[in-house]
N, C-alpha and C positions, 0 to 999 in steps of 0.2 A: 667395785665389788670384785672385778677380776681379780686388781690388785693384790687383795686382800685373801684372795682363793676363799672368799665363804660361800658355800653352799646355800645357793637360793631358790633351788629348781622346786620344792614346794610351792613358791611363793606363785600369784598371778601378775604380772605386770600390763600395762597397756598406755599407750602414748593419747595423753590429752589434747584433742585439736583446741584452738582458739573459740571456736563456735559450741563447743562442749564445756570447755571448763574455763572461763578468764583468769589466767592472774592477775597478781596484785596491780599497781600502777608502778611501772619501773620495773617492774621484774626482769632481771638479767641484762641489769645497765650495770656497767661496771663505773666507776666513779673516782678520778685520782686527785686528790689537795695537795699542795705543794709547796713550799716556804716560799712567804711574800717577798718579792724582788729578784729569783733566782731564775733569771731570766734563761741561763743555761737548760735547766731541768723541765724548763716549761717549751722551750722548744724542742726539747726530745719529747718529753708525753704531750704535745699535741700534734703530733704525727700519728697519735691511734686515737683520735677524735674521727669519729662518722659523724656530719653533721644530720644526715637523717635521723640515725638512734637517739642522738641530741635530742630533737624536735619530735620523735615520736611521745620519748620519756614528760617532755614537758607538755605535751597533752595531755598521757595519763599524769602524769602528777600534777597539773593543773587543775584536770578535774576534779581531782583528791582535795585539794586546795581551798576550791569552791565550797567543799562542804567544810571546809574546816576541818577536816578528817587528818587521822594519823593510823599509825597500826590498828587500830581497835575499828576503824570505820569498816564494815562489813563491804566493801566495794572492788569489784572485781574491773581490770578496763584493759582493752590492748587495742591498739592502735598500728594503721601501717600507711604508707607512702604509694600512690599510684601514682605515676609521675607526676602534676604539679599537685595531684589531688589529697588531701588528707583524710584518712577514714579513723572514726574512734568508735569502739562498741561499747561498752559498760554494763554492769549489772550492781544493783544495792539490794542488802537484803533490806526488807522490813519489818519493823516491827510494831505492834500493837496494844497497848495494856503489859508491856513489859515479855512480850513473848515473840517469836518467829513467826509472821506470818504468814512471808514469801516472797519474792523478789519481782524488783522492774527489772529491766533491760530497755535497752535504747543505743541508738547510732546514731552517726550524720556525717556529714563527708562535704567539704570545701576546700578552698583555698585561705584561709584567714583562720589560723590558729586559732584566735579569742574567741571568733564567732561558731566553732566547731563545737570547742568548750563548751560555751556558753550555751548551745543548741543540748545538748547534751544533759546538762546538770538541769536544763527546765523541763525536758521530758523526764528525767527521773523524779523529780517533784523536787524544788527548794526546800521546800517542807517539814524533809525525810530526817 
């Protein structure tokens, strides 16, 4: 906005904590493909590989996964690392007769990826 010098001081703005608003699953995982066998290029970009963010990412998008979900899956999940420990939150909305009719939330926190997951997608309901 700086940038750009536009005038936004009408506007309100406010920083969304984690516990207020989840984003999506992945959100602000950056993601680089690279031509297969080009052994040069893969060892420059994987020098900016975190393998936390890696393994955060694939809980949330794991979870996403479970339901079968893609953009359109109303599912909110963030995820974080406390030293061996894995924590994931989530939220789905629901729906009823074809309407909103409010959401789950759930968490859980181990050492076992799949079993985090998995903890995870049965408190929001299979179901859903």
């Amino acid at each position: 906005v700086r940038r750009l010098d536009l005038d936004v001081s009408d506007l309100r703005s406010s920083i969304l904590e984690e516990h207020e608003f989840l984003p999506a699953p992945g959100q602000g995982i950056l993601g680089i493909q690279t031509r297969a066998g080009d052994s040069a290029i893969v060892d420059i970009v994987s020098k900016l590989d975190d393998p936390n963010a890696r393994l955060q990412m694939e809980l949330e998008r794991g979870l996403m996964a479970r339901f079968e979900g893609g953009c359109q899956l109303p599912l909110g999940a963030y995820s974080h690392i406390d030293g061996k420990n894995l924590n994931l939150t989530a939220v789905l909305g629901v729906r009823k007769d074809n309407r909103w009719v409010g959401l789950r939330r759930a968490s859980s926190s181990g050492t076992d990826p799949k079993a985090v997951v998995d903890d995870v997608f049965r408190q929001l309901g299979s179901d859903s």
